[in-house]
SEGUZA-481011 format. One record per residue (C-alpha): x, y, z; residue in one letter. Coordinates in steps of 0.2 Angstrom, whole numbers, plus 5000, padded with zeros to 4 digits. Example, Ala and Ser with C-alpha at 12.3 -4.5 7.8 and 13.67 -1.06 7.14 Angstrom:
506249785039a 506849955036s 
***
This chain:
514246884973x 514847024987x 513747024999x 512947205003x 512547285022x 510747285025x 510047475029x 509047535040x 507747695038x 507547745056x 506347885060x 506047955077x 504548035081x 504948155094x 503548285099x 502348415089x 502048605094x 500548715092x 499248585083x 497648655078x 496148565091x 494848455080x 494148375093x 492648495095x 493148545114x 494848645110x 495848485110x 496748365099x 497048155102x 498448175090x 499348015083x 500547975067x 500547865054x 502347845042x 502547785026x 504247755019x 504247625002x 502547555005x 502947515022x 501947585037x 501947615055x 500847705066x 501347795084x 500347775099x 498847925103x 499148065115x 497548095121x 496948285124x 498748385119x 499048495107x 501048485112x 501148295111x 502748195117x 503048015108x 504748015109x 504447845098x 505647745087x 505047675069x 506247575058x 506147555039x 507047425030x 507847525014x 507247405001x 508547484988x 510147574995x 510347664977x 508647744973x 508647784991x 508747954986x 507547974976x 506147904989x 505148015000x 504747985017x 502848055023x 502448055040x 500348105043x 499748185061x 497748135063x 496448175075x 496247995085x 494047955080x 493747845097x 493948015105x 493148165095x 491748145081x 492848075067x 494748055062x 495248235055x 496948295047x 498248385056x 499548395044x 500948325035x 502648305033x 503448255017x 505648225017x 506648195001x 507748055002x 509248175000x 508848235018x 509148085025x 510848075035x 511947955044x 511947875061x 512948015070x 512348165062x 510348165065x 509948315075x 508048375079x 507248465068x 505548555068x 504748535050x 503048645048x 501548555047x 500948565026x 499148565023x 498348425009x 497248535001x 497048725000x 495448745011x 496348645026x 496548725043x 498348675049x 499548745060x 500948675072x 502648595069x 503348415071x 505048375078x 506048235070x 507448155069x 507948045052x 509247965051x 509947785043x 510947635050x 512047505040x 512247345047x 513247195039x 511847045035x 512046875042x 512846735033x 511846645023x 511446455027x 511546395009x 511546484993x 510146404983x 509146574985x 509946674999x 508846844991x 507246764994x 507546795014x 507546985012x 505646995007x 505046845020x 505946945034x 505247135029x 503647055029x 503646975044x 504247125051x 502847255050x 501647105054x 502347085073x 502247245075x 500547305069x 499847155080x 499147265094x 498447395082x 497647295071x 495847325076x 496247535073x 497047515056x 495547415051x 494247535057x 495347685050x 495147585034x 493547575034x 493147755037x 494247845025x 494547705011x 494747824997x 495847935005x 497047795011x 496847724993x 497147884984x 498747894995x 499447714990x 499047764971x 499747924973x 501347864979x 501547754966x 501447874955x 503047954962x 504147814966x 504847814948x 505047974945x 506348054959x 507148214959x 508848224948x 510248154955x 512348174950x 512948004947x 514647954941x 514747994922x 516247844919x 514647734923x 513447754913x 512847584909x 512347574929x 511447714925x 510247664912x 508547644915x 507947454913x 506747444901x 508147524887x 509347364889x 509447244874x 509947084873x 510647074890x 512246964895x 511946784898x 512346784915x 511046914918x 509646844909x 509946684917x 509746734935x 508146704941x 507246854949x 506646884966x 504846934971x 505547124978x 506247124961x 504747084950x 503947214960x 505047334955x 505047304937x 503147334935x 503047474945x 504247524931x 503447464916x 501947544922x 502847714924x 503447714905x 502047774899x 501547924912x 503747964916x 503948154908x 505748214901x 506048324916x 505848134925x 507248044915x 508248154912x 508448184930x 508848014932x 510348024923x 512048084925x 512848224916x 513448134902x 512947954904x 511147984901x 511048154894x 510348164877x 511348314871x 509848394860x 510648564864x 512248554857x 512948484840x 513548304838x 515348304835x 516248144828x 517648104836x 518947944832x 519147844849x 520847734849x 520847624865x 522947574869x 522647434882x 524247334882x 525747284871x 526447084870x 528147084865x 529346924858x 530746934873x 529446974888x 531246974899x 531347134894x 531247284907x 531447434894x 530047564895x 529147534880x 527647664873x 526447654859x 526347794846x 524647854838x 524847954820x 523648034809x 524348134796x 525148274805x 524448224824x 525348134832x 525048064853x 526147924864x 525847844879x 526847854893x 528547764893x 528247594905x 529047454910x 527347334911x 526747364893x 524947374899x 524447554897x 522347544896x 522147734888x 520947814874x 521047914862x 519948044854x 520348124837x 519148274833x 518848194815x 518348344805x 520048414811x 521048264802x 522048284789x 522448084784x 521347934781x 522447814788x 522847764808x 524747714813x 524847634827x 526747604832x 527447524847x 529347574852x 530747524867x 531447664874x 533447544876x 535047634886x 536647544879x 538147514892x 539147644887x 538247794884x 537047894894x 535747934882x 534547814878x 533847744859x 532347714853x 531947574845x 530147534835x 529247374838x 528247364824x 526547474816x 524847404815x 523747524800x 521847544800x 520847644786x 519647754792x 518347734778x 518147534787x 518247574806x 516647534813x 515547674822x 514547654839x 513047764845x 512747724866x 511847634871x 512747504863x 513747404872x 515947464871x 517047394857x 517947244864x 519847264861x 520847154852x 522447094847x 523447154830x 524947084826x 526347244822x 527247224806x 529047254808x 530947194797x 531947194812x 530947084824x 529246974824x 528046904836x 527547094844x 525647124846x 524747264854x 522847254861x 521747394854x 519747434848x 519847574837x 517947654832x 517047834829x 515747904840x 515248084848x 515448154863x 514148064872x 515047914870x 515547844888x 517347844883x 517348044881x 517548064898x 519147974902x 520048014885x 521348134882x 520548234868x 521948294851x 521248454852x 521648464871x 523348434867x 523348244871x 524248194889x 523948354898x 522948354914x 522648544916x 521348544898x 520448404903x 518748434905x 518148414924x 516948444938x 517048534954x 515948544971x 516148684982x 516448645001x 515148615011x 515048775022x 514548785041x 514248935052x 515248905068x 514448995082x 515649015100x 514649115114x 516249185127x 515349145143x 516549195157x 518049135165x 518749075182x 520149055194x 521349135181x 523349145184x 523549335182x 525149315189x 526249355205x 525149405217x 526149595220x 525849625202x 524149595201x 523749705216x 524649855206x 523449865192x 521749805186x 522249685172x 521049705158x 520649545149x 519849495132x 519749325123x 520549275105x 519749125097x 520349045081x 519848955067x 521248915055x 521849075047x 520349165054x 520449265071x 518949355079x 518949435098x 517849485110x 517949655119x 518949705135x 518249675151x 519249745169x 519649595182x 519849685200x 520249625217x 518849655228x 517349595220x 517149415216x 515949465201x 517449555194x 518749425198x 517849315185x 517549415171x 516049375159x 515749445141x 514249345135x 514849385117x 514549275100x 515849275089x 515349175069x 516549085059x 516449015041x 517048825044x 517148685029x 517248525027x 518448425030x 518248545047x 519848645055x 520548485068x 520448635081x 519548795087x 520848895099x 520148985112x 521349105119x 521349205135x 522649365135x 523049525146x 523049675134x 524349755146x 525549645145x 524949565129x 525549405134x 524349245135x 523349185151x 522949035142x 522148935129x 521048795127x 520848685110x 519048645104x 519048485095x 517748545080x 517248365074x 516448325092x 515548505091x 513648495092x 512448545079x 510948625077x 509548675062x 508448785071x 508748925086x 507448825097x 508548685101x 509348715119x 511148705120x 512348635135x 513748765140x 515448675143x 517248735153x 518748705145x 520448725157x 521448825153x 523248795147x 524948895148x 526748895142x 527548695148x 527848765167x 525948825168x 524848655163x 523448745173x 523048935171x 521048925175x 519248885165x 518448965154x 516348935150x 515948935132x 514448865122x 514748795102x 513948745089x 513748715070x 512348815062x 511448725051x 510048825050x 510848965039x 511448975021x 513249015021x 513449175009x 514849114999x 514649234982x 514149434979x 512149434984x 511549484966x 512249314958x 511849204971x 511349044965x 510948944980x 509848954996x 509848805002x 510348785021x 511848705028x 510948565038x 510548405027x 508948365035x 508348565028x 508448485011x 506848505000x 506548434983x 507248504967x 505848594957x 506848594940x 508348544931x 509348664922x 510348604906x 511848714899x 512448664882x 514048774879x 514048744860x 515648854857x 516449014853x 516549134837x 517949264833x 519049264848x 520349384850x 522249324854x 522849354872x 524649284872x 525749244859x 526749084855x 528349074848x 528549234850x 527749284834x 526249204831x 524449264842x 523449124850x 522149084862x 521748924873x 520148954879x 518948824889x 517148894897x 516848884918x 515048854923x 514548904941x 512748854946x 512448814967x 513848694973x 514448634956x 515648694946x 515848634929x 517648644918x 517348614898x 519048544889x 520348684883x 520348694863x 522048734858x 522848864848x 520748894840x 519949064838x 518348984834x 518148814849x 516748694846x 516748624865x 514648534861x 514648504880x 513248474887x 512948484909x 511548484921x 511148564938x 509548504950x 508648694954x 507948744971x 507748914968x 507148994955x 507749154959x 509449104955x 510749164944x 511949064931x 513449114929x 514749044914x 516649134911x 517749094899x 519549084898x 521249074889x 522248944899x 523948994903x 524248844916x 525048724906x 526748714899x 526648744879x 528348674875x 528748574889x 530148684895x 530548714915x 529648884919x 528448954931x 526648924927x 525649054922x 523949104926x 522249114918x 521849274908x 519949314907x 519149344892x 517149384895x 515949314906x 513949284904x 512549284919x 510849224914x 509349234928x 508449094927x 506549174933x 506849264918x 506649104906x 505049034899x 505148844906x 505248694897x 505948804882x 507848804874x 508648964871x 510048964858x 510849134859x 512449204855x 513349314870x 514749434866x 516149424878x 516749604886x 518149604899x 518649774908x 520549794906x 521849944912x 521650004893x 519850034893x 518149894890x 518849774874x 517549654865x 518349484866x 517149384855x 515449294856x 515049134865x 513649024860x 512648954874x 511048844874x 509948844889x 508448744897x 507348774912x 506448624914x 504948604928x 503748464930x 502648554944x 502048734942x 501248704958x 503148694965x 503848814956x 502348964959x 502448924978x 504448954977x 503949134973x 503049144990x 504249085001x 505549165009x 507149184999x 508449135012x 508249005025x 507149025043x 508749065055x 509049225043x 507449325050x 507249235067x 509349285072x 509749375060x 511949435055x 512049615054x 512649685037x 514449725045x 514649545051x 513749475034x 514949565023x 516649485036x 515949325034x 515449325015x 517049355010x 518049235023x 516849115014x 517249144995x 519149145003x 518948985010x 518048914994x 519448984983x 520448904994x 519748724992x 519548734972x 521448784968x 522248624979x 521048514967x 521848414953x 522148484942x 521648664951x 520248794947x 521348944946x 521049094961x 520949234948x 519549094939x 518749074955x 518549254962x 518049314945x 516649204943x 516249264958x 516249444960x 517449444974x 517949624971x 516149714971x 516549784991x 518049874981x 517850064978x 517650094959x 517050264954x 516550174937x 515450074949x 514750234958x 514250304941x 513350144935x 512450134954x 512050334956x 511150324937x 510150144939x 509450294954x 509250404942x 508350284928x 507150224943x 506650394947x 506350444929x 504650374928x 504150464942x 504950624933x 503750574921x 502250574929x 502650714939x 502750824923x 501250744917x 500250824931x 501050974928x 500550974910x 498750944915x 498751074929x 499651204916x 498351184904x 499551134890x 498351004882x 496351054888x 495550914881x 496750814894x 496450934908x 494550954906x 494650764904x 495350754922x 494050864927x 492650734925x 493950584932x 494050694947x 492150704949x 492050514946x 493150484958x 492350584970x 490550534967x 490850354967x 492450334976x 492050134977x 492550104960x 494350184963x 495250024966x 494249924953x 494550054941x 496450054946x 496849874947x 495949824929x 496849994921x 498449884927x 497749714921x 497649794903x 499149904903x 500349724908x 499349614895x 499549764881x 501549764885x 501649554884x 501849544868x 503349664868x 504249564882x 505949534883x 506249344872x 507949334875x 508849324890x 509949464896x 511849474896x 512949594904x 512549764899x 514149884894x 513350034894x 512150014910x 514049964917x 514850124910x 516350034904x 516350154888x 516050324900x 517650284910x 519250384912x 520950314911x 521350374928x 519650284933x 520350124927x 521750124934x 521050174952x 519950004949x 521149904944x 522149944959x 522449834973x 522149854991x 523149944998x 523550064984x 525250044976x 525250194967x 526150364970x 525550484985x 525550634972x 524250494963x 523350444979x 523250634985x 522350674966x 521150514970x 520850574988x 520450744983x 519250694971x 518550574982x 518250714996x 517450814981x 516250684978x 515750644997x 515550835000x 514150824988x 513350664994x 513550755011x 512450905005x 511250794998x 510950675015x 510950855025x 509550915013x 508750755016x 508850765033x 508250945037x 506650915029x 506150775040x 506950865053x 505751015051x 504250905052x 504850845065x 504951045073x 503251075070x 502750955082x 504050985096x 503651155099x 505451225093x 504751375084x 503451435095x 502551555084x 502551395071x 501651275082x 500651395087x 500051445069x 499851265066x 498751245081x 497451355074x 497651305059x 497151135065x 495651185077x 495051295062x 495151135050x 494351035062x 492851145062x 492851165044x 492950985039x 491450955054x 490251055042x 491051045025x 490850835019x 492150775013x 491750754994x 491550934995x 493350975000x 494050834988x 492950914974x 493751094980x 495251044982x 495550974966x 494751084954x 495951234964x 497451134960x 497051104941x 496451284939x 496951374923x 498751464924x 497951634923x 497251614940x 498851544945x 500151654955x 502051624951x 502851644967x 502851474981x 501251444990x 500751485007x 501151305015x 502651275004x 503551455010x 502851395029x 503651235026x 505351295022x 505351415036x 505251275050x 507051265060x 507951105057x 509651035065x 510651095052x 511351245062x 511951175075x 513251055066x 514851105071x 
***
C-alpha cells in the first residue's frame, strides 16, 4: 500500500477584542479551550484583559484527510475561576471544515464571538488563524502493523502536553461536568452527519456510506482493522439510526449517491468495448469495433493498439431491434492505392430479452471475452460486459449516450465551476525622484502626471496631479487614490503600474506587480505595509524613479459577478469567511414537451437539439443534448449545497448549434435560446418536491414567441430551522460591504468586468459553455436601455402605489359620506381611538395577525415563473424591439437613431417635469423656514405662537376628537374649492424659477 502524508490541523490563537467582563470587578481572566475530532487543548490565562494577546500555537492531528471537510473546529473563551467567583462563558467560535486553508494562505481573521444560548451575554471578537500542514510520514520499521503507530502517537501527544495543566482540567471537570459532557455528546452527534460535499461522480463506490456494502472483496474483509478505525465504525453504526435524508444525501455526490426520486427512471442498454485480440497481432492497421441495433449504429475510433476501454448507452425504449451486433473491422491501405479498405474481423450477437440487468449498488459487470464469428479469418475476440441499467448507473457519466449522437464531445453532459473571484485593491501613494526629462524641458512647463495600472485587459487611472519645480511637496506628487480590480484564479502573472506625462502622453515609467506574492486580507482591520517599486523605462532608462503603492486581495467582499436580482450567492471570497451550508437544493430536469424547431436540417426538414443549463452559486451544471427530439426526456438529477436562502435558481434551455451535424468542414455555430426558468428558493416550502411544468418565452426581433414547456422537479431541503430563521436576520452580503462600501458607479464597472471575466473562463473549458449561454443565464444586458424595460419598471411603480390609491379613495368614501353605516362606523373608531389610545397598537398589530392568517390559505403553492405580461413582451412595438435588440453602439440608420433620440428626449422631458414637481414641494417647505417669503414666515409665526396657546388650554384628546369629526363631516358642510393650508401651501416660493 502507498503510504499517505500525515496532516496537521494548526490553529493559532491570536488575540480577542472587546470581551464582556465576568469577573465581578469590570474585568475578564480570559483563557481558550479547542476542540478539533475529540482532541483538546487549552491556551494559558490572561489575567485582568479584556483585549487579551496569546499569540499561541495548537496543533491537531487530522485523524482522516477525507472527512476533513466535514468536521468542525470549536474553539470556547471562559472566565479563568481561580480568579473571579466561578468559570463563566465568553463565547464561541465554531469553523466548518471547508474554511480550513493551506499552509501559505492563513490570514487573520476576527470571527464574532456566538452566544450558547439565548439569554447569554456575549460580545467581543477573536482573531485566528487556521490553517493545515502536510507532511510525509516516516518509514516504517517493519510492516507487521505499521497503522497501529498512528493512534499510540496521537495519544501520547496531547498527554505531554496537558501535563502542566492537568490539575485545571480536573477542577474545570469537576465544576461543570454536565456541561463538558453534554459537549462531547453533542459533538458526537455531529461528526457523522457534515455539511454536503461535491465529490467526484466516476467514483461512486468511494463514496458510499459503509454500512450499505455487501459482501465485500476478500482482500477487504481480511485486513484486520485498527483501533482509530473501530472507533469510527461505531460512531457510525450509532449514527444510522438518528442520520436524516438531508444528512446522506449531502454526503454524496451528484450522481453517485443521489437517489434520483425526482425524476423518472430511464432504461438504458450499457455496451462496455474494452479491447480487441486479433490472430496476426503483428498487425499495425487501425482497427475499430462497430455497435448496431436495428437502425443505430456507433464505432470506436480507428486505433492501432485495439484496446479502446468505452461504453455505450442505448436509450432502450428508443430501440427499434432485439438483437446486439457487435463487429470488429481493420481499416487496410494496399500498396498501390491511396484509399484505404475496410475489412470486418468478425461479429459477436447478443439478445436483449437475456442481457442481464444491474441496479447500483451492485458491484460493475466484469467484461469478458467473445469469440467473433467470421468466414474469412478465426481466432479474433473482442472483451466486452454488455447489461441494462438507468441513469444512475455509474457508467452513465463516462458513456456516450445514442441519443446524444454517440462520439461527440460538445452533447455530453458536464459540470462547470465558476472562477474564484478576488477584489484587487491598489492604493497610488506618491512617487519620487522621477526622470521628467531634460532638464530645459522640464523648466518650460509644469508636467502633469497621473498613474495607469493594469490588470489584464482591464485598465483603471487615477486623476491628474501637477509636478513643479520649486516645491519639494510638488516635485513628488501624491494622489492617495484606490483603484479596484476583479482578479481570478489562476491570477493575471502581473499587475502593471504605469507612470505617464499627459502632455506628452509618453511613459515615465512602469513597475510589474507580481499578483501571486500580493497579500491578503478578510477584514478592513488588518494593517497593511506600503511598498516602492522602481520604476522602469524604455532599455536606455533601467531607472526612471519609485513609486509608493499598498496591494492587496480582498477577501472580505463577494464579488458581484451576476445582475443583483438573480444573485444566487453571498458568500465571501476569503476561504476562512466560509460558514456551513443550511440546505441542499435538488433540481430534477425531467424533460421538455412541444418544442418548437429553431434550425432546419437538410434543408427541408425542422429540428431542434436542445440540452437544459442550471446556474445555482459557483456551479453550473450542462444536461446531455437530445438530438433531433421535440419532446427530450433528459431524468437528470443534480445537487447544489445553499448558504442563502435568499437566493435565486436560474435554468435556460437551449438548441445546440455547436456541433458539426454532418461532419462537413464549416464554421461552428452558436447556441440559440429557447426560454429560461428562475425559481426563488425563500419562496419554497422546505423539505417539499415541486413538480411543475414551465413554459419556455424567448423575446426575439419578431415580437415574444412561446417555445414549449420544460418540466422541472424541485427540492429545498433543511435540517435546522434554527439555521435557516437566523439567515433571514443576518445581513445579506458579507461585513466589508457596509464597513467600506463600493459606490454604485464603481459596483456596476466592476460587476460587469466580473461576468466578462467569468464568461471568459467557462468558453475556454472543454467542451466550452457558449458566451451567448453564459450572458443569458446571466442577465448581462439588464444595464442596456430598453424602453420595453422602462414600461415594465415605471408600472411595477404604479402596481405598488395602487394600494395606496385604494386606501386613499377608501377615506374619501368615508369622508364623502358615500356609505353612512361605514362613516358613522368611523365615528365611534375615532372616539375609541381617542379615549383609549393605548389600545391603538394592539388593536393594529392583531387586525394584521388575522388579515395574514385569513390570506394563508390563498398563498401562492406553486413557484413562480417569468411573467410575460408583468415584462410587457406582448405590449411592445416593433420598432421597440428592435431598439432592444440593438447592440451597443447603435448600428442602425441616423434617420432611425434621430426617430429614437427624439422619442427618448420626449420621454426624459416628462420624467424631468415629474422630478421638478417633486422637487418644488420639498423645496417650499424648505421656504417656509428660511424666511424667503416674508410675509409667509411671518404668517406662520403667528400661526404657531397662536397654536401654542391653543394646545396649552385645549388637551390633546380634544383637538384629535375636533379634528377628526371636521374632516369626516358630511359633504353639505363641505366647501369645493382648496382649503386654507393647501392654497397656503401652494403659494410658498420654490427654486423652480430660477433655472435657467
Amino acid at each position: 500500500m502507498a503510504e499517505t502524508c500525515t496532516r496537521k490541523l494548526i490553529v493559532e490563537v491570536c488575540n480577542a477584542r472587546s470581551l464582556m467582563p465576568k469577573d465581578g470587578q469590570g474585568t475578564a481572566s480570559a483563557f481558550a479551550t479547542v476542540d478539533f475530532d475529540g482532541q483538546r487543548r487549552r491556551t494559558k490565562t490572561k489575567l485582568r484583559d479584556l483585549n487579551p494577546e496569546w499569540d499561541e500555537k495548537l496543533e491537531f492531528l487530522v485523524h482522516d484527510t477525507d472527512s476533513m471537510a466535514t468536521e468542525t473546529l470549536e474553539i470556547s473563551l471562559y472566565n479563568d475561576k481561580k480568579t473571579g467567583k466561578r468559570s463563566t462563558f465568553l463565547g464561541k467560535v465554531r469553523i466548518a471544515g471547508s474554511a480550513f486553508v493551506k499552509s501559505g494562505g492563513e490570514t487573520l481573521v476576527y470571527y464574532p464571538l456566538e452566544k450558547r444560548s439565548v439569554f447569554s451575554q456575549i460580545k467581543g471578537e477573536l482573531g485566528l488563524k487556521v490553517y493545515y500542514i502536510d507532511e510525509d510520514p516516516p518509514a516504517p520499521p517493519a510492516e507487521q502493523k505499521p497503522e497501529e503507530k498512528a493512534p499510540e502517537t496521537e495519544e501520547n501527544k496531547p498527554a505531554e502536553e496537558a501535563k502542566p495543566e492537568e490539575e485545571k482540567k480536573e477542577e474545570e471537570k469537576k465544576e461543570e461536568p454536565k456541561t463538558e459532557s453534554n459537549k462531547e455528546a453533542k459533538k458526537e452527534e455531529e461528526k457523522p452527519s457534515p455539511p454536503p460535499q461535491e465529490e467526484n461522480p466516476k467514483k461512486p463506490e468511494e463514496a458510499a456510506p459503509p454500512v450499505k456494502v455487501e459482501n465485500p472483496p476478500l482482500a477487504e474483509s481480511e485486513k484486520k482493522p485498527s483501533k482509530e478505525e473501530k472507533e469510527k465504525a461505531e460512531i457510525v453504526k450509532r449514527s444510522e439510526v438518528t442520520i436524516s435524508d438531508l444528512e446522506l444525501r449531502s454526503l454524496a455526490s451528484d450522481r453517485g449517491r443521489s437517489a434520483y426520486d425526482l425524476v423518472d427512471r430511464m432504461p438504458f442498454l450499457y455496451v462496455r468495448v474494452v479491447k480487441a485480440k486479433t490472430a496476426n497481432n503483428e498487425s499495425k492497421s487501425p482497427v475499430y469495433a462497430k455497435l448496431m441495433i436495428g437502425t443505430h449504429s456507433i464505432k470506436t475510433k480507428s486505433q492501432s493498439d485495439k484496446d479502446w476501454d468505452k461504453v455505450f448507452a442505448f436509450d432502450k425504449e428508443g430501440l427499434n431491434s432485439t438483437s446486439l451486433e457487435v463487429s470488429v473491422w481493420t481499416e487496410e491501405k494496399k500498396e498501390n492505392e491511396e484509399a484505404t479498405q475496410e475489412c470486418s474481423l468478425g461479429t459477436v450477437s447478443f439478445d436483449l430479452q437475456e442481457v442481464p440487468k444491474r441496479v447500483p449498488p451492485d458491484s460493475p459487470l466484469a467484461p469478458q471475452w467473445y469469440a467473433l464469428e467470421s468466414e474469412s479469418s478465426a481466432g479474433n475476440e473482442i472483451m466486452l460486459a454488455v447489461w441494462i441499467g438507468t441513469q444512475a448507473d455509474e457508467a452513465f457519466q463516462e458513456a456516450w449516450q445514442s441519443d446524444s449522437g454517440g462520439l461527440l464531445p460538445e452533447t455530453r453532459a458536464k459540470v462547470y465551476l465558476s472562477p474564484k473571484l478576488w477584489y484587487l485593491r491598489l492604493t497610488v501613494i506618491q512617487t519620487q525622484d522621477l526622470h521628467l526629462g531634460s532638464g530645459s524641458e522640464a523648466k518650460v512647463r509644469n508636467p502633469e502626471l497621473y498613474v495607469k495600472a493594469q490588470l489584464g485587459a482591464q485598465l483603471f487611472k487615477t486623476g491628474r496631479t501637477s509636478v513643479g519645480s520649486t516645491s519639494a511637496s510638488s516635485a513628488n506628487p501624491t494622489w492617495n487614490e484606490d483603484l479596484v480590480f476583479v482578479a481570478a484564479e489562476p491570477f493575471e502573472p502581473f499587475l502593471t503600474v504605469t507612470v505617464e506625462d499627459v502632455a506628452n502622453g509618453q511613459s515615465v515609467g512602469h513597475a510589474k506587480i507580481h499578483v501571486a506574492s500580493i497579500e491578503r486580507r478578510t477584514d478592513d482591520r488588518t494593517e497593511l505595509k506600503s511598498r516602492w517599486f522602481n520604476l522602469v523605462g524604455d532599455d536606455t532608462k533601467p531607472y526612471t524613479g519609485r513609486i509608493h503603492v499598498r496591494v492587496c486581495l480582498e477577501g472580505g467582499y463577494h464579488v458581484l459577478d451576476e445582475a443583483a436580482h438573480v444573485t444566487s450567492d453571498v458568500r465571501a471570497a476569503a476561504k476562512q469567511l466560509a460558514k456551513a451550508p443550511i440546505g441542499l437544493l435538488e433540481v430534477g430536469i425531467r424533460g421538455a414537451t412541444n418544442l418548437l424547431p429553431v434550425k432546419t436540417r437538410d434543408g427541408t426538414r425542422g429540428t431542434t437539439d436542445a440540452y437544459v443549463v442550471a446556474k445555482y452559486g459557483p456551479k453550473w451544471v450542462r444536461t446531455r443534448t437530445i438530438l433531433d427530439r421535440f419532446n427530450p426526456r433528459w431524468n437528470e438529477q443534480y445537487t447544489w449545497d445553499v448558504y442563502d436562502p435568499c437566493t435565486v435558481l436560474t435554468i435556460g434551455v437551449f438548441d445546440n448549434g455547436r456541433y458539426k451535424h454532418d461532419g462537413a468542414a464549416g464554421k461552428q455555430g452558436k447556441d440559440v435560446r429557447v426560454g429560461k426558468v428562475r425559481i426563488r428558493l425563500s419562496t419554497l416550502v422546505t423539505n417539499r418536491v415541486y413538480l411543475n411544468q414551465y413554459s419556455l418565452t424567448v423575446l426575439l426581433p419578431s415580437g415574444a414567441k412561446k417555445m414549449g414547456e420544460i418540466e422541472i422537479a424541485v427540492r429545498f431541503s433543511c435540517s435546522s430551522w434554527l439555521s435557516l430563521i437566523q439567515a433571514y436576520t443576518s445581513p445579506m452580503l458579507p461585513r466589508m460591504h457596509y464597513v467600506k462600501p463600493l459606490g454604485p458607479t464603481q459596483q456596476d464597472i466592476l460587476r460587469h468586468t466580473a461576468m466578462r471575466l467569468v464568461t471568459a473562463r467557462l468558453t475556454r473549458s472543454e467542451p466550452p459553455l457558449g458566451q451567448e449561454v453564459v450572458q443569458f443565464m446571466l442577465d448581462s444586458d439588464t444595464h442596456m436601455w430598453s424602453m420595453r424595460r422602462s414600461k415594465a419598471n415605471w408600472f411595477r411603480v404604479v402596481g405598488c402605489l395602487t394600494r395606496v390609491a385604494t386606501l386613499a379613495r377608501w377615506t374619501e368614501g368615508i369622508r364623502t359620506w358615500v356609505h353612512p353605516p361605514t362613516s358613522v362606523l368611523m365615528h365611534v373608531l375615532l372616539v375609541a381611538v381617542v379615549l383609549c389610545p393605548h389600545l391603538v397598537l394592539p388593536t393594529i398589530f392583531m387586525y394584521a395577525f388575522l388579515i395574514l392568517a385569513f390570506r394563508f390559505r390563498y398563498r401562492q403553492r406553486v413557484p413562480l415563473n417569468m411573467d410575460s405580461r408583468l415584462s410587457y413582451v406582448d405590449m411592445v412595438g416593433p420598432d421597440e424591439l428592435d431598439e432592444e435588440f440593438d447592440g451597443f453602439p447603435t448600428t442602425r440608420s441616423q434617420d432611425v437613431v434621430r426617430i429614437r433620440y427624439d422619442r427618448l428626449r420626449a420621454l426624459a422631458g416628462r420624467a424631468q417635469t415629474l422630478l421638478g414637481d417633486f422637487a418644488a414641494h420639498g423645496e417650499r417647505l424648505e421656504a417656509l423656514w428660511n424666511w424667503r417669503d416674508p410675509r409667509a414666515t411671518g404668517i406662520f409665526v403667528v400661526f404657531c405662537l397662536v397654536a401654542s396657546l391653543v394646545f396649552y388650554v385645549v388637551p390633546f384628546k380634544v383637538f384629535v376628537l375636533g379634528s377628526g369629526f371636521y374632516y369626516l363631516r358630511h359633504p353639505r358642510f363641505r366647501d369645493d374649492m382648496p382649503s386654507v393650508p393647501v392654497s397656503f401651501f401652494r403659494r410658498l416660493p420654490s427654486f423652480s424659477d430660477q433655472i435657467l
